[in-house]
C-alpha positions in Angstrom: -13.3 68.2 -39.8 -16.4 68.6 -40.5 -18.7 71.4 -42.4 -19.0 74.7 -40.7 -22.2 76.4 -41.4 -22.8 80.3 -39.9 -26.4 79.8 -39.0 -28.3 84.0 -39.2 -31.3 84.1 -36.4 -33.6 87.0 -35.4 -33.1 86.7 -32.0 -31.2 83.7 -30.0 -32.6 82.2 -27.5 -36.3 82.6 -27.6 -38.8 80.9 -25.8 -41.4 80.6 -29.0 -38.9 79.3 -31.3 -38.4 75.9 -29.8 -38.7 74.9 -33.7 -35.8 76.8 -34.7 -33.8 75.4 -31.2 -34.4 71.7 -31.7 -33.2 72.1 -35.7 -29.8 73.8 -34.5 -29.9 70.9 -32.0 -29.9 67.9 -34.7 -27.6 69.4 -36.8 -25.1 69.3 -34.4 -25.9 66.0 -33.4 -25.6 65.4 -37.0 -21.9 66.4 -36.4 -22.2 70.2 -38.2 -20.2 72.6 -37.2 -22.1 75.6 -36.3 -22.2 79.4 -35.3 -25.0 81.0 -34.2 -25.1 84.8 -35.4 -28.4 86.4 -34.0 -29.6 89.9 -35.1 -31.2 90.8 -31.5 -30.1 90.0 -27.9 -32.7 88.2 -25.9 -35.1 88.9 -23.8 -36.8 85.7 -22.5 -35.7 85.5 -19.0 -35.8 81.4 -19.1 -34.9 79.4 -21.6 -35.4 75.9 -22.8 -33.4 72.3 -21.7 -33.0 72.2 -25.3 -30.8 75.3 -25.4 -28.6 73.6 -22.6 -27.4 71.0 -25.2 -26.7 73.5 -27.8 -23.0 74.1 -27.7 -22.5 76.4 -30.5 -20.6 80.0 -29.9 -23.6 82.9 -30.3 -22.4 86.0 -32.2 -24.5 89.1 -31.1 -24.2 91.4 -34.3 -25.0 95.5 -32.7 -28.8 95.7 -33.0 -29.2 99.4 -33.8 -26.2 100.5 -35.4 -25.9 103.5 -33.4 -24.6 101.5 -29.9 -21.6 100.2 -31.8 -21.0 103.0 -34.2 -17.3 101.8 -33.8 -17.3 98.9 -34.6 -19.6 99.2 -37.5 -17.2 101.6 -39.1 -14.4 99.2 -38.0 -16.3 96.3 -40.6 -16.7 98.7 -43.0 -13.1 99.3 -42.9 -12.5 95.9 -42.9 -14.4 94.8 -45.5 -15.2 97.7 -48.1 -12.0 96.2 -50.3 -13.3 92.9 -50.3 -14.1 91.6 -53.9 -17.8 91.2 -53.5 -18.2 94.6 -51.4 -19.3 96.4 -54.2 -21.8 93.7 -55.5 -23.0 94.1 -52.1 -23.3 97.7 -51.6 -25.4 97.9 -55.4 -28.1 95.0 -53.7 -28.3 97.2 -51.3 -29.0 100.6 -52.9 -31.3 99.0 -54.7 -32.8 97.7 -51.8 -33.1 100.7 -50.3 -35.2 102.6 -53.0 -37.7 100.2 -52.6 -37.4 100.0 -48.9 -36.2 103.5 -47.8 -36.4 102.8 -44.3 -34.1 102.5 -40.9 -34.7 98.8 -40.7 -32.9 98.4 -44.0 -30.1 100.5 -43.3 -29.8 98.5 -40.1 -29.8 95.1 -41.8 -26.4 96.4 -44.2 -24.8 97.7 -40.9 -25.4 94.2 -39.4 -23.9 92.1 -42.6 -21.0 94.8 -42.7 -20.2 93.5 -39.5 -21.0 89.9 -39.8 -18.9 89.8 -43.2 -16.1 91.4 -40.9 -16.0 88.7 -38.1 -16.9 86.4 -40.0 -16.6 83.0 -38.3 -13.1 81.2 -39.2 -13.2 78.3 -41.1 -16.9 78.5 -41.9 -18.6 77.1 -45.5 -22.3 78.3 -45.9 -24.0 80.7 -43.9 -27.7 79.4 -43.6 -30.6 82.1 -41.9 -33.7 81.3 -40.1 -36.7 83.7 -41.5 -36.4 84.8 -45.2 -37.1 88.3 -44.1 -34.8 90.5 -42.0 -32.1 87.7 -40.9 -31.6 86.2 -44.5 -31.5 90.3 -45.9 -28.1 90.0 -43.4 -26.9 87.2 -44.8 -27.7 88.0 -48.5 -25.5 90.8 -47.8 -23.0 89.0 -45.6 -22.7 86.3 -49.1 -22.0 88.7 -51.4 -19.2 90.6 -49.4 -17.7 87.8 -48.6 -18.6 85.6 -52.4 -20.0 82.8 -50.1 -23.2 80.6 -51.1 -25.8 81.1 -48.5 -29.3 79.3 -48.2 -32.7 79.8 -46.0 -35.3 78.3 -44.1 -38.7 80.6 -44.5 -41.9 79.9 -42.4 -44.8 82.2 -42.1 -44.9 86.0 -41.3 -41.4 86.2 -43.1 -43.2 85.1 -46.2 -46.6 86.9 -46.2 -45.3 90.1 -44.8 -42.5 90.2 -47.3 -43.1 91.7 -50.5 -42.7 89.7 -53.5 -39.7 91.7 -55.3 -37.9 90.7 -52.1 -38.7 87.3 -51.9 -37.7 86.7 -55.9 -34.3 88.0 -55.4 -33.7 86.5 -52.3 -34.8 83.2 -54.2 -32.1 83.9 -57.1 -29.4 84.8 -54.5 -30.0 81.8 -52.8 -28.6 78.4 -53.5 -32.1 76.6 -51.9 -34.6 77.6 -49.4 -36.8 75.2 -47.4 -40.3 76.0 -45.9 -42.9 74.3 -43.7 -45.9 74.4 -44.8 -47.1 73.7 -48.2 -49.0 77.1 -49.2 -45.6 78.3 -48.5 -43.9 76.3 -50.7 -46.3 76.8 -53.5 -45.8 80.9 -53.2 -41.5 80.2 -52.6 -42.0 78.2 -56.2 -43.8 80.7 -58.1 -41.3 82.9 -57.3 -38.6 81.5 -57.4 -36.4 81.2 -61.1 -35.8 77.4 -60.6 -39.1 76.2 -58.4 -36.7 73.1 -57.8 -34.4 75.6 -55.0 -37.6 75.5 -52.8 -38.2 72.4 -50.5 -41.1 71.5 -48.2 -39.6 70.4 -45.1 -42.4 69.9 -42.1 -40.6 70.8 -38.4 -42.0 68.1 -36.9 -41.7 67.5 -33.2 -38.9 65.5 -30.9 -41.3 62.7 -30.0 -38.6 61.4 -27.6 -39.7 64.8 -25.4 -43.8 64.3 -26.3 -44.0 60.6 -26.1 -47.4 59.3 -26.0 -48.7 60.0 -22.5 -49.1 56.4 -20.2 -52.4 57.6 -19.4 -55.2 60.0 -21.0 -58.7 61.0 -19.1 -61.2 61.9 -21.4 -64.1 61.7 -18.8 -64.5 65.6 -17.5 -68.0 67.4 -19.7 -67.9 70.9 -18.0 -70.8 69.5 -15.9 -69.1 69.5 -12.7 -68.2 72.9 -11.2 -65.4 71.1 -8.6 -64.0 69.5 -12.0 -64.1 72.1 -14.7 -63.2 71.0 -18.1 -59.9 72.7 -19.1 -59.4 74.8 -22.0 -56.0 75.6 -23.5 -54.2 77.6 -25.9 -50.0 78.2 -26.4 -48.9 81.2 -28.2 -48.0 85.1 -28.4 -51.1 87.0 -27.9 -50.9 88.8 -31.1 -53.5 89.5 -33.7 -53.0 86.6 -36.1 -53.6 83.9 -32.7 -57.4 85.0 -32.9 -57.1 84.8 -29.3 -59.8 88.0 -28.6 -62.3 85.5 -31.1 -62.1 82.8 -28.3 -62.3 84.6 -25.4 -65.6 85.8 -27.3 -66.5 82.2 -28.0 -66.1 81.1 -24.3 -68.1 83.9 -22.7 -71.1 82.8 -24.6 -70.6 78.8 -23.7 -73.7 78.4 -21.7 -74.0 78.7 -18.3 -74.5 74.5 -17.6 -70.7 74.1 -18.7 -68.0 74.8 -16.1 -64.7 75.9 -18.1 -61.3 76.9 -17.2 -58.8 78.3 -20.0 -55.0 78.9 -19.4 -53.0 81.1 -22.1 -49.4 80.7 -22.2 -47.5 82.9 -24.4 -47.6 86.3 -23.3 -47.3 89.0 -26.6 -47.8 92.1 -26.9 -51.6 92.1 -26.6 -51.5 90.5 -24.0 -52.8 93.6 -21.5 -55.4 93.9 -24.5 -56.7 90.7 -24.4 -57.1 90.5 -20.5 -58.6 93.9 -20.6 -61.1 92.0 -22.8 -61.7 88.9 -20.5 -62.4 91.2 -17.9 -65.0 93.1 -19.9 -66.6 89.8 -20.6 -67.1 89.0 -17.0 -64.7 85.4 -17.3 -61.5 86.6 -15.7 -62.4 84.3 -12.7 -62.0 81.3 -15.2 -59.0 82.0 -16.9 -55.2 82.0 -16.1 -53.1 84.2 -18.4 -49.0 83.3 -18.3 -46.2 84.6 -20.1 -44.1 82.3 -22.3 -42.6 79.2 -20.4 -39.9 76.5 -20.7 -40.9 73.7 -23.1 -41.3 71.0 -20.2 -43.6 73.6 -18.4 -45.7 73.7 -21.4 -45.6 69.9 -21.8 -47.2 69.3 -18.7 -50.6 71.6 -19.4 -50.7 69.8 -22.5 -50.7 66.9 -20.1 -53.6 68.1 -18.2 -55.8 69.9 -20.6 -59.4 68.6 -22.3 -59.0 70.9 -25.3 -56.4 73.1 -27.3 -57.9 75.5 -29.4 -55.6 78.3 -31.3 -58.1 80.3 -34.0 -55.6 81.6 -36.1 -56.4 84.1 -38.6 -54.9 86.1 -41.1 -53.8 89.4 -39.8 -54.6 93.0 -41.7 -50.8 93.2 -43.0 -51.0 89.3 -44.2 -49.3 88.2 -41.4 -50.4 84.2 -40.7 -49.4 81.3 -38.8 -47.7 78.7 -40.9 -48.0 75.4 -39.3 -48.4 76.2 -35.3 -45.8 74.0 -33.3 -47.9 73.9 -30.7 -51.0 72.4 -32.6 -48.4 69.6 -33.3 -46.9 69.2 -29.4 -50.9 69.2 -28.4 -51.7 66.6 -30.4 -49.2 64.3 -29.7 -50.6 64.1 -26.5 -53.9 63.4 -27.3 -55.4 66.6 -26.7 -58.4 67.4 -29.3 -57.6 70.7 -31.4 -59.9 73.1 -32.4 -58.2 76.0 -34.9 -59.2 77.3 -38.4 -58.1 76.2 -42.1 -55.0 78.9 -41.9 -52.1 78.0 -44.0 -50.6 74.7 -43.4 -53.4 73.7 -40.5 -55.1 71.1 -42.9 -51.5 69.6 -43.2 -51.8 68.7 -39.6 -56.0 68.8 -38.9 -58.4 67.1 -40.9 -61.7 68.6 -39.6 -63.7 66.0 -38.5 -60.9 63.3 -38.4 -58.2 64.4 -36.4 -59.3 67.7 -35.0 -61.7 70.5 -35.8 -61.9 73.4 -38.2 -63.8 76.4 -37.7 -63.8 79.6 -40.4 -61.4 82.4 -39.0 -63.0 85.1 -36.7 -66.5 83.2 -36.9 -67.5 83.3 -32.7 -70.4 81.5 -33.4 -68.8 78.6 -35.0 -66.0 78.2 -32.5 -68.3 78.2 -29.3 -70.6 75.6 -31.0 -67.4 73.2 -32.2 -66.2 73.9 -28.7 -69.3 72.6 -27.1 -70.0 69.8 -29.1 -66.6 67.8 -27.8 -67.2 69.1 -24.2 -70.2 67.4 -23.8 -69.2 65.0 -26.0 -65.8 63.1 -24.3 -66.1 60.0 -26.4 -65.9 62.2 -29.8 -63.2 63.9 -27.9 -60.9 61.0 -27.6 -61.8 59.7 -30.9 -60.4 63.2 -32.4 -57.6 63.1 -29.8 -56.4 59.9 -30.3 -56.4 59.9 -34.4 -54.6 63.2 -34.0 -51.9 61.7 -31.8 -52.0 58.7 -34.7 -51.3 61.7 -37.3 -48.3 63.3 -35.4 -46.6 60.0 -35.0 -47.0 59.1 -38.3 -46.2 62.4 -40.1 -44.7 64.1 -37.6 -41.6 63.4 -36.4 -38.7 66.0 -36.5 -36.2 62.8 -37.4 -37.8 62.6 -41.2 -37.8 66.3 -41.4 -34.1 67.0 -40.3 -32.7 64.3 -42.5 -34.7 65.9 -45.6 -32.7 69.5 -44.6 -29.5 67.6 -43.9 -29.5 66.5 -47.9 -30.1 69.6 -48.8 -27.1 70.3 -47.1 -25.1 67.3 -48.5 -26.3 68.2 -52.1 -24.5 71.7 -51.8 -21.5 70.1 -50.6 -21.4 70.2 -47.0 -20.2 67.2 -45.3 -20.9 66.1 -41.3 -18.5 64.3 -39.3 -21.3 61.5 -38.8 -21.0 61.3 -42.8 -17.6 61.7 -42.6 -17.3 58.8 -40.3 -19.7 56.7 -42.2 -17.7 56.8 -45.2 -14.7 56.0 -43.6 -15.9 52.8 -42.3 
């Protein structure tokens, strides 16, 4: 039989979390046995092929504890005798005068009742984000004296304040992270810098193979051929999408453009509110988040991605866009800012362009330069394509979490059957 791991997610599925999807994906390939317990229902009305193949049971825990007031009290019932309860219920309190707020209650509710039901025969409970989902299974561990670990990425770390993030760390067997800023701030923090791993996503490159064929001939200088302009991602204020809406308005005039946004968020009314005050709706198509394969295809037709992150009043960042990544191995030139883990993927210059955050200016004048430039365009595109192949691909990356796995004690079947042979 092989290791059963109870796998804590914000919300399961969701359309932009392919990330998280194609990790719980190679695990089970990798012959884990998993459970997926997800802290909010969803609310993506289409989902991604790469959810079809994920066989794991989903676990809805109540998301406001006051629809299931039953069977919250029914865990706390269950579990209140339980040797680690009252280990559990001091975190909390102490928790809670730091953090006197609903959403902190909530979170104890949720681990009361994932400690109750707690998936039979299961070894490690792992959570995606260090924030909310891994404050439910911090909990969850201690009720139930388990070792636990987490994967952190971006908002969950900057938005998270560092008291948090340090006893999370000690509480924790290991964590993993994706980009290396991330991994720098996990390590200062954490007692034993050794418990944080940088572990890259990466991409399935068996689902964004390199294209047969890539045009780079369109210069904006037809208007029946319009070079095309693209950008995947919630509309939400660390995307920077209002900066390049600014930044196409002011492309001149000679130039014939077309952007599509895919992503929906919720600035999305804002930010076509905006196109429309800048007299460009006519050019531009705005969509709400869609299946992977969808999204593969206007990579597959698209000049240019451009995504000019930025780091949000409350600290909130990108960490390492997936998208960037699924862009680039198409050969699409990127245009974004030095954000985070961005210069892990762009080299400015070599493999992409770099632009300083909320700088208009900048962005429309990088954006020009490779539009009426297609030969710098596919030199970019196609050393960025080099980059994602090379550094890239989600096999390395899964095999570096599956050790950590392995190094705790968790064992396959794939393993399993490896040693048996």
């Amino acid at each position: 039989m092989s290791s059963h791991i109870a796998v804590v997610l914000k919300c399961y599925p969701r359309l932009s979390e392919t990330f998280v999807a194609q990790e719980i994906l190679e695990l089970q390939r990798a012959g884990f046995q998993l459970t997926l317990v997800s802290l909010r229902h969803p609310t993506d009305k289409r989902t991604h092929p790469i959810n079809d193949e994920i066989v794991a049971p989903v676990t809805y825990l109540p998301e406001y504890l006051h629809h299931e007031p039953r069977r919250v009290f029914a865990a706390w019932r269950a579990v209140r005798r339980l040797p680690g309860y009252r280990a559990a219920f001091r975190s909390f309190l102490r928790d809670l005068a730091r953090d006197a707020t609903r959403n902190r209650v909530r979170r104890f509710g949720q681990a009361l009742v994932f400690a109750a039901e707690f998936p039979a025969g299961a070894k490690w409970i792992y959570s995606h984000f260090i924030h909310t989902p891994s404050s439910v299974a911090r909990y969850a561990a201690e009720i139930r004296e388990m070792r636990w670990s987490a994967s952190a990425h971006a908002k969950d770390i900057w938005t998270s304040p560092d008291w948090e993030l340090r006893e999370k760390l000690a509480a924790a067997d290991w964590a993993v992270t994706c980009t290396a800023g991330g991994s720098r701030h996990l390590k200062q923090l954490a007692d034993d810098a050794g418990k944080v791993s940088l572990v890259y996503h990466g991409i399935d490159l068996s689902r964004f193979g390199r294209p047969t064929a890539v045009s780079y001939d369109r210069n904006g200088g037809a208007p029946e051929n319009p070079v095309r302009i693209l950008s995947v991602g919630r509309a939400v204020k660390k995307k920077g999408l209002d900066t390049l809406a600014h930044a196409l308005a002011r492309l001149p005039e000679d130039i014939h453009w077309r952007w599509t946004h895919i992503g929906g968020g919720e600035l999305a009314d804002e930010l076509k509110s905006l196109v429309d005050r800048l007299g460009i709706a006519d050019r531009v198509e705005m969509h709400a988040s869609r299946p992977q394969s969808e999204v593969l295809a206007e990579y597959r037709q698209a000049d240019l991605f451009v995504l000019p992150c930025r780091i949000a009043p409350n600290g909130d960042r990108d960490g390492l866009p997936n998208v960037l990544v699924e862009a680039q191995s198409q050969g699409v030139t990127c245009i974004s800012t030095p954000i985070s883990g961005i210069p892990e993927l762009i080299e400015d210059g070599r493999t992409g362009l770099l632009v300083p955050p909320d700088d208009i200016t900048a962005l429309r004048s990088a954006m020009e330069g490779v539009i009426r430039d297609p030969s710098l365009r596919e030199k970019l595109g196609r050393a960025g394509q080099d980059r994602v192949f090379q550094a890239f691909d989600h096999r390395a990356s899964i095999g570096q979490l599956i050790g950590r796995f392995e190094a705790s004690g968790l064992t396959s079947s794939v393993a399993q059957e490896k040693l048996a042979s």
